[in-house]
C-alpha positions as CSV (number, residue, x, y, z in Angstrom):
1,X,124.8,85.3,107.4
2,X,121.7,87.6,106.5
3,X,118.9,88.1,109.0
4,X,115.6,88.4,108.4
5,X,113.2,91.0,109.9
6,X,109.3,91.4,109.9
7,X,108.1,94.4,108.8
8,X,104.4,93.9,107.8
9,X,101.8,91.3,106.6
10,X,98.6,91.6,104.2
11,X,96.0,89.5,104.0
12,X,94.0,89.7,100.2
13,X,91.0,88.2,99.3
14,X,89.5,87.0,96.1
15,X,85.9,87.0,95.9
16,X,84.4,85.2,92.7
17,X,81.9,87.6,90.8
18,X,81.3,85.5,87.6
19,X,82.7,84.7,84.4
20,X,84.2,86.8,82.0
21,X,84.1,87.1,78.3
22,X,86.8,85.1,78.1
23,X,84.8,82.4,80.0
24,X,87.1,82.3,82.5
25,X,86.4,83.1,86.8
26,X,86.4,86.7,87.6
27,X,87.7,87.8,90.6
28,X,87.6,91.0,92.8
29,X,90.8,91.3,95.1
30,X,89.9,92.9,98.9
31,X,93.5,93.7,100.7
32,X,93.8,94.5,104.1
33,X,96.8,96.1,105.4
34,X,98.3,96.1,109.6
35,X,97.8,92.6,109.7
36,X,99.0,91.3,113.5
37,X,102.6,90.0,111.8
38,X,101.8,86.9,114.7
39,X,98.9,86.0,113.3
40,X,98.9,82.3,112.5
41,X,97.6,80.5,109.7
42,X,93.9,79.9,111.2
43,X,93.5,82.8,112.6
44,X,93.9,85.1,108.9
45,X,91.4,82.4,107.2
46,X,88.8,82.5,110.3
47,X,89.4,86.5,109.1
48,X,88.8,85.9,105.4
49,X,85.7,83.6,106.0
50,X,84.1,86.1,108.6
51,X,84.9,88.7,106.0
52,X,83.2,87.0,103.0
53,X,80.0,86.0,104.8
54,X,78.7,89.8,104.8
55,X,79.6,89.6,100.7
56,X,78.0,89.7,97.9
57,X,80.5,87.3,96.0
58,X,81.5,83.5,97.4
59,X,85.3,83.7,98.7
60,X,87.6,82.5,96.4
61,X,91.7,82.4,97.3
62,X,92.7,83.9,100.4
63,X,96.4,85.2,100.5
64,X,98.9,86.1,103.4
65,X,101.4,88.6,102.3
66,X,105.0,88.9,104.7
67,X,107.8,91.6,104.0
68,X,110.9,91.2,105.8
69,X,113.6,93.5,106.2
70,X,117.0,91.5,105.4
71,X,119.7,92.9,107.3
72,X,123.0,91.4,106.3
């Protein structure tokens, strides 16, 4: 059976900057790389929040990111 290693983890942000011509949400994605792989839930969306309160857009979806290495 294949194992699973962590390697890395991202957390990405979308902030909401309007509508577009399609009349549609816009979004602008922030990513930030070396997160703490043993970061839990609540601690990447305390992040995200504490992030988006010194933006100019309202936070939108907040995304955590995981790569493993699979060794077999």
């Amino acid at each position: 059976m294949a194992d699973q290693i962590p390697v890395s983890s991202t957390l990405r942000v979308d902030f909401e900057t309007g509508i577009n011509e399609k009349g549609s949400i816009a979004f602008k994605r922030r990513t930030f790389t070396n997160i703490r792989i043993e970061a839990n839930a609540d601690q990447l969306f305390l992040t995200a929040a504490a992030i988006a309160s010194v933006q100019n857009y309202p936070m939108g979806e907040v995304t955590r990111v995981d790569t493993y290495s699979l060794i077999g």
